[in-house]
C-alpha positions as a Markdown table, in Angstrom:
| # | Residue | x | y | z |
|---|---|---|---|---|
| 1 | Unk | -3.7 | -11.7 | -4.4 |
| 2 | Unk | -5.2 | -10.3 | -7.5 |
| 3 | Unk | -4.8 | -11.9 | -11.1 |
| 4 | Unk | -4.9 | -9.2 | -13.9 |
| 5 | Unk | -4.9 | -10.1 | -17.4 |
| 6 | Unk | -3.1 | -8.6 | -20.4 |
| 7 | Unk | -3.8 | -6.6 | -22.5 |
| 8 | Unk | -4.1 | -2.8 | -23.1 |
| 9 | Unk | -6.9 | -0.6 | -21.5 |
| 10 | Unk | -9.7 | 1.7 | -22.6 |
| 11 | Unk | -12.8 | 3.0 | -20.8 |
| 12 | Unk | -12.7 | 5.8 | -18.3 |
| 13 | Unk | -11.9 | 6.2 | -14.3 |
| 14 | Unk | -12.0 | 8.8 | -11.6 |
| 15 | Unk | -8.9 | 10.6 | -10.2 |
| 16 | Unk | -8.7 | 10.7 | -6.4 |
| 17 | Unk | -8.3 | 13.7 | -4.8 |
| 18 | Unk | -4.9 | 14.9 | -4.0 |
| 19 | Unk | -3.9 | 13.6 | -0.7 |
| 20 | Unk | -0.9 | 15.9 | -0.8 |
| 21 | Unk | -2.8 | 18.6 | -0.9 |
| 22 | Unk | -5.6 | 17.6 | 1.2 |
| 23 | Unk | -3.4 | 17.1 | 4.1 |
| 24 | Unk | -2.5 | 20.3 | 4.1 |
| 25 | Unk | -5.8 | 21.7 | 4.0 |
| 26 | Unk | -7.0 | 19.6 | 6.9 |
| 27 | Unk | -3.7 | 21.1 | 8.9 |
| 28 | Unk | -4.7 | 25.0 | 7.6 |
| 29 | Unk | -8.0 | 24.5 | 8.9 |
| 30 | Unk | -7.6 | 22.7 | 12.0 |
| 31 | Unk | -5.2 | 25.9 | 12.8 |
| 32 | Unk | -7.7 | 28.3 | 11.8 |
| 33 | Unk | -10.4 | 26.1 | 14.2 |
| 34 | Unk | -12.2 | 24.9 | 11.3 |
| 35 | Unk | -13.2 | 21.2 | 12.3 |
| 36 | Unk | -15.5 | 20.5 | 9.2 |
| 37 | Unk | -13.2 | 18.7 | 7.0 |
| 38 | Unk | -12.2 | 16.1 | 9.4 |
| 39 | Unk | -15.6 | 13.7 | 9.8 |
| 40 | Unk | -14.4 | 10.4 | 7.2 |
| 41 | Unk | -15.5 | 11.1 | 3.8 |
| 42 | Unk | -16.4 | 9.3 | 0.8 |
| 43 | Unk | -12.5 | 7.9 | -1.0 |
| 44 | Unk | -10.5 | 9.0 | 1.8 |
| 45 | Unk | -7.4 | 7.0 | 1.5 |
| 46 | Unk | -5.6 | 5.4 | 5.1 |
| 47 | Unk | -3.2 | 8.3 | 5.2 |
| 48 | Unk | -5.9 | 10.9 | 4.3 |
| 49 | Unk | -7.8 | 9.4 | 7.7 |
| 50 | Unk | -4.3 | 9.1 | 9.7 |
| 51 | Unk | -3.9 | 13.2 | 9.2 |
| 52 | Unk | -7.7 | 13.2 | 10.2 |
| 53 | Unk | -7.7 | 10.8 | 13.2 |
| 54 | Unk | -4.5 | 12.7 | 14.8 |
| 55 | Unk | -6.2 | 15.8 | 14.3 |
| 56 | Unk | -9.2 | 14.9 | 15.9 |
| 57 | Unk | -7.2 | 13.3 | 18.6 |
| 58 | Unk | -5.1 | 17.0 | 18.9 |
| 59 | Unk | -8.6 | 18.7 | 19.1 |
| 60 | Unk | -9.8 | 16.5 | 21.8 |
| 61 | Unk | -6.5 | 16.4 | 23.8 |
| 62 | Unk | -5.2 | 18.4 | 26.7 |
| 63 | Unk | -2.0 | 18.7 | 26.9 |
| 64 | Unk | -0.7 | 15.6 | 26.2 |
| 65 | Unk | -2.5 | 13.6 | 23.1 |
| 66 | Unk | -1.3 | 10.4 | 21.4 |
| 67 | Unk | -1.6 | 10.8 | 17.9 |
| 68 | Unk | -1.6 | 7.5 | 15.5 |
| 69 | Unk | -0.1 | 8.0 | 12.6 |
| 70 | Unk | -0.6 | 4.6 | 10.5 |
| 71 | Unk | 2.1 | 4.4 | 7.5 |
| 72 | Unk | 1.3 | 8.2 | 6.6 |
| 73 | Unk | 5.2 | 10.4 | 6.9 |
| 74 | Unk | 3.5 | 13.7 | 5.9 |
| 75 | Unk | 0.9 | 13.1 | 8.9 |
| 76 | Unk | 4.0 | 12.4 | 11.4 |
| 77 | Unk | 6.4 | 14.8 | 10.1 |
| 78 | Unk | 3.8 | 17.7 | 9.2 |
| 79 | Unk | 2.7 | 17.4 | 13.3 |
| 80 | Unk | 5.8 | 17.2 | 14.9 |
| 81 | Unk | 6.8 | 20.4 | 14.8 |
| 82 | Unk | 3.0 | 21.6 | 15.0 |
| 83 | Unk | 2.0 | 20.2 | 17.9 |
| 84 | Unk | 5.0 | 21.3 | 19.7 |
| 85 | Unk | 4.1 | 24.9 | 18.4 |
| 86 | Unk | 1.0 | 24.4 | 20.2 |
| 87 | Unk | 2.2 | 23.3 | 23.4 |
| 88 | Unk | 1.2 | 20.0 | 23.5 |
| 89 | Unk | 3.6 | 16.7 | 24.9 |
| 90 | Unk | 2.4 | 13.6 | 22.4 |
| 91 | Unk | 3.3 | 9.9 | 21.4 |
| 92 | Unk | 3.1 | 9.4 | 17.7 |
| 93 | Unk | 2.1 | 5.9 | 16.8 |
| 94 | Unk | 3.9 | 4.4 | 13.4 |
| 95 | Unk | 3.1 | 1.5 | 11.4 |
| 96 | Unk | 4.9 | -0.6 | 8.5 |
| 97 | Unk | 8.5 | 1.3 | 7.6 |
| 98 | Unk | 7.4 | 5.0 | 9.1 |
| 99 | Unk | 9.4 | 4.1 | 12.1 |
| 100 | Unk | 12.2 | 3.4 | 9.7 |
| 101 | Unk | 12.1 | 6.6 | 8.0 |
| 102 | Unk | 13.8 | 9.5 | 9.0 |
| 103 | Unk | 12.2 | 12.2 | 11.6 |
| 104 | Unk | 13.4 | 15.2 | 13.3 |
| 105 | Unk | 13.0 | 16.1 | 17.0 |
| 106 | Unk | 10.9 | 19.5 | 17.8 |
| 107 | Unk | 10.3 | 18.4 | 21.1 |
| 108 | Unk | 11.7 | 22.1 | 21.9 |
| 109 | Unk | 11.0 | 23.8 | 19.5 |
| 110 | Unk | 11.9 | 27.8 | 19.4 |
| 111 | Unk | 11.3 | 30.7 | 17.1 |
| 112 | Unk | 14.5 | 31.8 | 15.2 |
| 113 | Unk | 17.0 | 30.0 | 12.9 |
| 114 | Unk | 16.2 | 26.6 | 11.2 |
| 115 | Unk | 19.0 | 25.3 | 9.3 |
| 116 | Unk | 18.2 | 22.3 | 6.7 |
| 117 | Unk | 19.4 | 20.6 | 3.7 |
| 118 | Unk | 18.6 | 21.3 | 0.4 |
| 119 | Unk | 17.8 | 17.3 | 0.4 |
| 120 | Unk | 15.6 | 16.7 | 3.2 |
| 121 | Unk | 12.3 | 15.5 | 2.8 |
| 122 | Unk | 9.8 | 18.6 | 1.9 |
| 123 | Unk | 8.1 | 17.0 | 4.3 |
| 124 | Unk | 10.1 | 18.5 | 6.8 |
| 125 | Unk | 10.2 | 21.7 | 5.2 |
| 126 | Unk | 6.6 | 22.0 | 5.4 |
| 127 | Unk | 5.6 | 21.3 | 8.8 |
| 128 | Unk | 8.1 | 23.9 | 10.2 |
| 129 | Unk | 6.2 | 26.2 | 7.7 |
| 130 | Unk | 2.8 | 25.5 | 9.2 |
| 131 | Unk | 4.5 | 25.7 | 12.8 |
| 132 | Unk | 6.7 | 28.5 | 12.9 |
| 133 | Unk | 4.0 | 31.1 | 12.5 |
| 134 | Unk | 2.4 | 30.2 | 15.8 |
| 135 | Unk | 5.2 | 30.9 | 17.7 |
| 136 | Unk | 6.1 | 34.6 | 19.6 |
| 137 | Unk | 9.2 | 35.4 | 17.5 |
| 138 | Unk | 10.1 | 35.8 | 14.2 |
| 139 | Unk | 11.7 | 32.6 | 12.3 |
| 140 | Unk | 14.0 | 32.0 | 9.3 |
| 141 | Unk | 14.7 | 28.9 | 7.5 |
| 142 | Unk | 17.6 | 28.8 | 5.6 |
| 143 | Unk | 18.7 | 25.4 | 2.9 |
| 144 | Unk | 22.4 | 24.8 | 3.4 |
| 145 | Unk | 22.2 | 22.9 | -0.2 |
| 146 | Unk | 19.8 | 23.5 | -3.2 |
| 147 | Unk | 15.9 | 22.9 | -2.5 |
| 148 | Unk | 14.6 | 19.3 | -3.7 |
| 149 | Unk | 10.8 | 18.8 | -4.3 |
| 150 | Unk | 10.4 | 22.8 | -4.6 |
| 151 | Unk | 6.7 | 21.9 | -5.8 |
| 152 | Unk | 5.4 | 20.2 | -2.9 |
| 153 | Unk | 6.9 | 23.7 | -0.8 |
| 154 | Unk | 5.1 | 25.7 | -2.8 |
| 155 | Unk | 2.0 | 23.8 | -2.4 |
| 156 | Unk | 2.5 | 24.7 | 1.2 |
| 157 | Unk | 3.1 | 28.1 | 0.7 |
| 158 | Unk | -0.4 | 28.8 | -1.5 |
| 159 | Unk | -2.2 | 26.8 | 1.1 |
| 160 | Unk | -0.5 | 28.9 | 3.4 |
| 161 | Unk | -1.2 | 32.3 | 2.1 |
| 162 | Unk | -4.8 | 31.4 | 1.6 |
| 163 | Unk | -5.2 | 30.6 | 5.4 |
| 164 | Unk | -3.7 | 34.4 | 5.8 |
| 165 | Unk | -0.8 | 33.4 | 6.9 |
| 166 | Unk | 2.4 | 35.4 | 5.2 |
| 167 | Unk | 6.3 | 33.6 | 4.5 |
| 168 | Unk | 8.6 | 35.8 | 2.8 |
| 169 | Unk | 10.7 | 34.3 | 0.2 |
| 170 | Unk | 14.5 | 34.9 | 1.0 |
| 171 | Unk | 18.1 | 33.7 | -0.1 |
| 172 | Unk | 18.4 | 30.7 | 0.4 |
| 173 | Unk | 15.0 | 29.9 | 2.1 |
| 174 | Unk | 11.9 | 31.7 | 3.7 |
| 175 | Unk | 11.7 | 34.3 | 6.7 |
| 176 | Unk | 8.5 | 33.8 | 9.1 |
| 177 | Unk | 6.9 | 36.3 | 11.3 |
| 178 | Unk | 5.5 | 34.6 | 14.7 |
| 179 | Unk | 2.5 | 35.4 | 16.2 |
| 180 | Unk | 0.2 | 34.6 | 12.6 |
| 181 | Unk | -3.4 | 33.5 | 13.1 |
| 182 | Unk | -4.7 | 31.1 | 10.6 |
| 183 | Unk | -8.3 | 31.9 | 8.6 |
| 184 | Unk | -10.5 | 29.4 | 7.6 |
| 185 | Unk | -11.2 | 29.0 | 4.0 |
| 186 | Unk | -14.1 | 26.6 | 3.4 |
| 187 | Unk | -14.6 | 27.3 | -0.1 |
| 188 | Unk | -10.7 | 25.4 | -0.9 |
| 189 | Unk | -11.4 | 22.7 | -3.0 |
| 190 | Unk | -8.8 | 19.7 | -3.0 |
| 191 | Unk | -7.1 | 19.1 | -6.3 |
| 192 | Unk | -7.5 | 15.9 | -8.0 |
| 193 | Unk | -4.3 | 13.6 | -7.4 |
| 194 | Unk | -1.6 | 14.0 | -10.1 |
| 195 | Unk | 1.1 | 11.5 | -8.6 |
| 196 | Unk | -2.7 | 9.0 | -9.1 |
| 197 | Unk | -3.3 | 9.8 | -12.3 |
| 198 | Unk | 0.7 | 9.2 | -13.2 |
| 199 | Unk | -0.4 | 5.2 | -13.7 |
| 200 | Unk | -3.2 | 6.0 | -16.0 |
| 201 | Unk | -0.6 | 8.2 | -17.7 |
| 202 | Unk | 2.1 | 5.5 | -18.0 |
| 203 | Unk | -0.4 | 3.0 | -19.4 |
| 204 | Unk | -1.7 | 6.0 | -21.9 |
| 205 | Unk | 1.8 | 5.9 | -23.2 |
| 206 | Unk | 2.0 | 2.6 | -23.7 |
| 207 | Unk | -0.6 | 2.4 | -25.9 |
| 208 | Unk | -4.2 | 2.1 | -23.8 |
| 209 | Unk | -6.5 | 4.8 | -23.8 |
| 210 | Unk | -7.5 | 5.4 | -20.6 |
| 211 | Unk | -10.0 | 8.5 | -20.1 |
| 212 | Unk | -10.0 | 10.6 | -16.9 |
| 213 | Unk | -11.1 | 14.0 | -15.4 |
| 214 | Unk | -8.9 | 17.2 | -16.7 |
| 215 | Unk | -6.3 | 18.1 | -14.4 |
| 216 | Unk | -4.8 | 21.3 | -13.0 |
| 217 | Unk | -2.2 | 21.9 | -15.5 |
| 218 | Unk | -1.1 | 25.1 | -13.4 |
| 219 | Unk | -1.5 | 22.7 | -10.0 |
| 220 | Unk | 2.0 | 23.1 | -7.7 |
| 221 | Unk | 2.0 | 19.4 | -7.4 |
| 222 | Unk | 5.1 | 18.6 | -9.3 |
| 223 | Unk | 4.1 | 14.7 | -10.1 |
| 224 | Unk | 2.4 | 16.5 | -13.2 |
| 225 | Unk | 5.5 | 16.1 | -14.8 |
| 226 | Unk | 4.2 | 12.9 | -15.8 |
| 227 | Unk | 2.2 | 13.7 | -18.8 |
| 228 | Unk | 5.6 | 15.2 | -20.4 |
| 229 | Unk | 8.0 | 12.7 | -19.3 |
| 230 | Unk | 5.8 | 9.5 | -19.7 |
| 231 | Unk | 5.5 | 9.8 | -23.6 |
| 232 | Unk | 9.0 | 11.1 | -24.1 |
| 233 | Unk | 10.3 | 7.8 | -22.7 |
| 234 | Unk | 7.5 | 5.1 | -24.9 |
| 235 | Unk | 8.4 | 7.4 | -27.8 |
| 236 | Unk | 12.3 | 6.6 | -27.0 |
| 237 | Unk | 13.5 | 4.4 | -30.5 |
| 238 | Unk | 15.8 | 1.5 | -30.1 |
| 239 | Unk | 19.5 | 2.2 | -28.5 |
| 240 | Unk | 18.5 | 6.1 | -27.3 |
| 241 | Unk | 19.8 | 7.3 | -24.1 |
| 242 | Unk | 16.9 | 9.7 | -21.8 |
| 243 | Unk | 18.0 | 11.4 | -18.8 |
| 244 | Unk | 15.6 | 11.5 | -16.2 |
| 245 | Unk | 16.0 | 13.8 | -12.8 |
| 246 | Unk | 13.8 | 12.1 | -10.3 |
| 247 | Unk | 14.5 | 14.4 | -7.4 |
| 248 | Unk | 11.4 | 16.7 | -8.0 |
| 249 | Unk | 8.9 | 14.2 | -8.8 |
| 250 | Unk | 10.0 | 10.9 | -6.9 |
| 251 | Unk | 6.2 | 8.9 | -6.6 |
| 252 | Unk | 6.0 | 8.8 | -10.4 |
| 253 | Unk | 9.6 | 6.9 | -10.2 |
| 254 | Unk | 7.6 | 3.6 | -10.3 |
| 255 | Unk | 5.3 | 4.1 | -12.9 |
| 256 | Unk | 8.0 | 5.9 | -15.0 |
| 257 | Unk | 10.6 | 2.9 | -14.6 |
| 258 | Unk | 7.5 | 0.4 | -15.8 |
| 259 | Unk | 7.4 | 2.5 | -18.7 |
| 260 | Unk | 11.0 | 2.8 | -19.5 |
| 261 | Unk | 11.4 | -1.3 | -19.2 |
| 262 | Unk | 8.7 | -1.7 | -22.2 |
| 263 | Unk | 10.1 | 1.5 | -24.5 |
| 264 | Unk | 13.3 | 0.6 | -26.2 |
| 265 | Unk | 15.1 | 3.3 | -25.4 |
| 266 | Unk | 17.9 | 3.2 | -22.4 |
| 267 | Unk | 16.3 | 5.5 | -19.3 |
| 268 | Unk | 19.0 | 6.8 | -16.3 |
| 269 | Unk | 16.9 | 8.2 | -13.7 |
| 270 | Unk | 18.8 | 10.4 | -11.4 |
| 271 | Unk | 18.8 | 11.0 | -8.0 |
| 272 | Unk | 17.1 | 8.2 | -6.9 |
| 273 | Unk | 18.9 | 7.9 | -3.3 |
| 274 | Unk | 15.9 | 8.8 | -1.1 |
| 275 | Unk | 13.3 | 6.2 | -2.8 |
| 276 | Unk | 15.2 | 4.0 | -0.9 |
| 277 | Unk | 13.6 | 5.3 | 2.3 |
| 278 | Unk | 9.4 | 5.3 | 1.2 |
| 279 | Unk | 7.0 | 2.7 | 1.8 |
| 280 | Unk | 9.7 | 0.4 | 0.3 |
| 281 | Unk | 12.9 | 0.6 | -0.5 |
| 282 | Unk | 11.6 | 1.5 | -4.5 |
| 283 | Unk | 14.9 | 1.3 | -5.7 |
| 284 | Unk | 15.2 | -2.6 | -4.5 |
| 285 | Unk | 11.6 | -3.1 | -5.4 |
| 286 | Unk | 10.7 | -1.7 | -8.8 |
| 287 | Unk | 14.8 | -3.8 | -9.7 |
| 288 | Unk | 13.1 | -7.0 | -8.8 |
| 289 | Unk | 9.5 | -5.5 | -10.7 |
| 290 | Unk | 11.5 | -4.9 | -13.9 |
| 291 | Unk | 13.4 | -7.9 | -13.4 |
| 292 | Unk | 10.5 | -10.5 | -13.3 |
| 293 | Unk | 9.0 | -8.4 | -16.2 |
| 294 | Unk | 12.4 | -9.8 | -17.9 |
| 295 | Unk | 14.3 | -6.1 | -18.0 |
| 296 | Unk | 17.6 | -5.2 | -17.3 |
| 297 | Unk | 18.4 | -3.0 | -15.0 |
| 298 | Unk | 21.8 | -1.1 | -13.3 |
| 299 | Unk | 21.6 | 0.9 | -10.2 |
| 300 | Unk | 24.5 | 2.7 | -8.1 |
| 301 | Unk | 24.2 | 4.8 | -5.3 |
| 302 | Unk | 21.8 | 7.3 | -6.4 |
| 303 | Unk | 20.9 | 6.1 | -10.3 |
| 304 | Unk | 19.0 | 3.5 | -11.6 |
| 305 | Unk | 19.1 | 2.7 | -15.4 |
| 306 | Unk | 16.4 | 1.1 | -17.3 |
| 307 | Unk | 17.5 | -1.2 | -20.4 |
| 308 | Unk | 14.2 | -1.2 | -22.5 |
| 309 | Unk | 12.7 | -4.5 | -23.8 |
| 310 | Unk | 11.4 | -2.9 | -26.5 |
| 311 | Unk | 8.7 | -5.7 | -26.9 |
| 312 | Unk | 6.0 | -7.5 | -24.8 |
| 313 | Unk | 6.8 | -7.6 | -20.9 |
| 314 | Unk | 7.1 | -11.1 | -19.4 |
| 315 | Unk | 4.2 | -12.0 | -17.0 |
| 316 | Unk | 3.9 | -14.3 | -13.8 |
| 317 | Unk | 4.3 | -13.5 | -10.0 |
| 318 | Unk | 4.9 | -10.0 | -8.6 |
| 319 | Unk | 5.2 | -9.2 | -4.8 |
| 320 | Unk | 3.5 | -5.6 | -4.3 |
| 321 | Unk | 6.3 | -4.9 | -1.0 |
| 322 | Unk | 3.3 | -3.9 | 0.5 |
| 323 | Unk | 4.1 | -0.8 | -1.8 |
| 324 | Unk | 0.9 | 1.0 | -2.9 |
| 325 | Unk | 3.3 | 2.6 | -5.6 |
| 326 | Unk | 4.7 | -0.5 | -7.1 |
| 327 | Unk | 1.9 | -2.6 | -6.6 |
| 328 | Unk | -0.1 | -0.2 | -9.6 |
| 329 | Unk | 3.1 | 0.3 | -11.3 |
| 330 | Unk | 2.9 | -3.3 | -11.6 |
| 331 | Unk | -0.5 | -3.2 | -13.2 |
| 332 | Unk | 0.8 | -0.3 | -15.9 |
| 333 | Unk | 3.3 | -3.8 | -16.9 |
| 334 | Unk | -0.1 | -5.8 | -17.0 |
| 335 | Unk | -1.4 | -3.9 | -20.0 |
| 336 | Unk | 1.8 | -4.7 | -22.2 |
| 337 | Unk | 2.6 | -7.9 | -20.9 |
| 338 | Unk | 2.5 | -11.3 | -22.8 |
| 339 | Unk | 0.6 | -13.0 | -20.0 |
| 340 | Unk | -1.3 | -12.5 | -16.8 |
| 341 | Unk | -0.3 | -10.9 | -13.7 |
| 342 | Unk | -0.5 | -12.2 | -10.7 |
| 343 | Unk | 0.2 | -9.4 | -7.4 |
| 344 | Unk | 0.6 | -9.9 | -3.8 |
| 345 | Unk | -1.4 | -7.9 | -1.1 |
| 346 | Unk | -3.6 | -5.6 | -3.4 |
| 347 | Unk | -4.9 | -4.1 | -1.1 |
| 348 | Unk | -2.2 | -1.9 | -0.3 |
| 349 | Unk | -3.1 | 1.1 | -2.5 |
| 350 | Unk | -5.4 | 2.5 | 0.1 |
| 351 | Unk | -2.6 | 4.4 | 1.3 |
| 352 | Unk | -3.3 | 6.6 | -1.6 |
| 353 | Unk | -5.8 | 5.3 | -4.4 |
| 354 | Unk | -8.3 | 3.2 | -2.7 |
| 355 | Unk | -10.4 | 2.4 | -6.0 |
| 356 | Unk | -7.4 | 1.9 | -8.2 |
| 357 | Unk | -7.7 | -2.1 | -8.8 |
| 358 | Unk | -11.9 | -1.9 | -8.8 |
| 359 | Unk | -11.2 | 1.2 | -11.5 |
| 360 | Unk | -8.6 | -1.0 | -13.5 |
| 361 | Unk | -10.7 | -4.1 | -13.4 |
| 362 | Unk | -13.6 | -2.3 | -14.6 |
| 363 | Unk | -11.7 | -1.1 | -17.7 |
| 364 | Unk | -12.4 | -2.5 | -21.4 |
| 365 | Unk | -9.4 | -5.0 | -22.4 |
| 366 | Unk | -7.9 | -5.5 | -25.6 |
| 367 | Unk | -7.6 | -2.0 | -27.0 |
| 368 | Unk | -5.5 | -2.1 | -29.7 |
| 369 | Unk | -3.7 | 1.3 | -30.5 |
């Protein structure tokens, strides 16, 4: 349990490093036989070490390796299809809702056509990307609807291309040559975590001041999206109706919705439907976050509209879901709420932000805008 106080914010943190993109680098290297990102470092988050412990674990292995996972789905989907690519027969270990989630078999997995949905995780998408050029034959995928998260694909395709390895951009989805070799490249710094930075963003908005390290404003990572959408919803005046499509940018949903519930403006965010299926259900829990915070909310199948209070949120009890994600979207209410806030389980963010509370609690409190 942690107890923050209210109040805005000002003072200055550090951005993590991008575990969306770090993951993949670990993955490009490993193929290349490049070992020396994956000792722990300094920040790692837990899903940052999963995608290191399983790779160690592959390195290690003969042919059959047991790869532990934790709560990390790009770790487990990204080696799936990768570790079937390079022969080897392995048990994934899952903690928390991973084994919930949704996976895809590549037990057997062949060179030639992949046919997905536009809608499927990018997840997916990517480690069929990293796989497929290993194989003896050429490959295709194709998207039977329109591509969601297209940013997190074409993070994979400029880590791709700077590991030497080439995908050619078709209708309707990408065509693969097999028989690729990967090369290192050791001088690939990780980016600095926008989907992170989103909280410090939100809380920006609502009126703290809240300093960080510049960003890569030309970074594929599509959670930058944030420092546009953030502001356009606090600056929303009473009554005004803002649309919000989610489907791109789906880990700022939290910090967003926290935003939208202190604005007074009325915020639909749109396709929602596959929130329902991260860490949380973060459709259910950021409902009963902006209800305790005394907002009104509507959801439906796949939108979930934001009624803003347009004045101090209410404080009291919060329950994290064990939700990295809501338990800091949580803290963005903290700075505009009328009285402490008190979280459950904390420590959850070191899926992905590790220092986030010591950073917050370290902040100056009591800026007034």
């Amino acid at each position: 349990m942690i107890t923050l106080q209210p109040g805005k914010r000002t003072g200055s943190v550090t951005i993590p490093r991008s575990k969306s993109h770090e993951h993949r680098l670990l993955l490009a290297d490993f193929l290349a036989g490049d070992y020396s990102r994956l000792p722990p470092a300094e920040g790692d988050s837990e899903d940052i070490l999963a995608t290191k412990r399983c790779l160690e674990a592959l390195k290690d292995a003969g042919q059959l390796a047991i790869l532990d996972c934790g709560e990390s789905g790009s770790t487990r989907r990204f080696l799936g299809p990768v570790a079937a690519a390079l022969g080897k027969s392995v048990t994934f270990l899952t903690r928390g809702r991973l084994s919930e989630r949704p996976q895809l078999d590549y037990a057997d997995l062949k060179s030639g056509l992949h046919e997905l949905p536009g809608d499927v995780s990018s997840q997916f998408v990517t480690g069929l990307l990293f796989a497929l050029p290993l194989l003896e034959g050429d490959s295709q995928i194709r998207f039977t609807t329109p591509l969601e998260s297209r940013g997190y694909v074409e993070m994979t395709l400029r880590v791709l291309s700077g590991a030497g390895i080439y995908v050619g951009i078709a209708e309707n989805g990408y065509d693969i040559p097999g028989g690729q070799t990967y090369v290192p490249q050791p001088d690939t710094q990780v980016e600095l975590d926008w989907s992170g930075a989103a909280f410090w963003y939100a809380m920006n908005a609502l009126g703290s001041l809240v300093m960080f390290d510049r960003l890569d404003t030309h970074s594929s990572q599509p959670d930058r999206a944030v420092a546009e959408i953030a502001p356009r919803i606090a600056a929303a005046w009473k009554g005004e109706h803002v649309e919000i499509d989610i489907s791109s940018s789906p880990d700022i949903f939290p910090a967003l919705a926290v935003v939208a519930g202190a604005s007074s403006g009325i915020v639909r965010f749109s396709n929602v439907k596959r929130l329902r299926y991260k860490e949380s259900d973060r459709v259910a829990a950021m409902e009963n976050v902006l209800e305790r915070f005394g907002v009104d909310t509507k959801t439906d199948e796949d939108s979930f509209t934001v009624e803003g209070r347009g004045e101090a949120l209410k404080g009291g009890k919060f329950s994290s879901f064990d939700d990295h994600r809501i338990a800091m979207a949580i803290a963005v209410g903290a700075t505009v709420a009328d009285d402490e806030v008190e979280i459950d389980n904390p420590e959850c963010v070191a899926k992905s932000y590790p220092g986030f509370f010591d950073q917050f609690e370290n902040l100056k409190n009591g800026w007034a805008s």
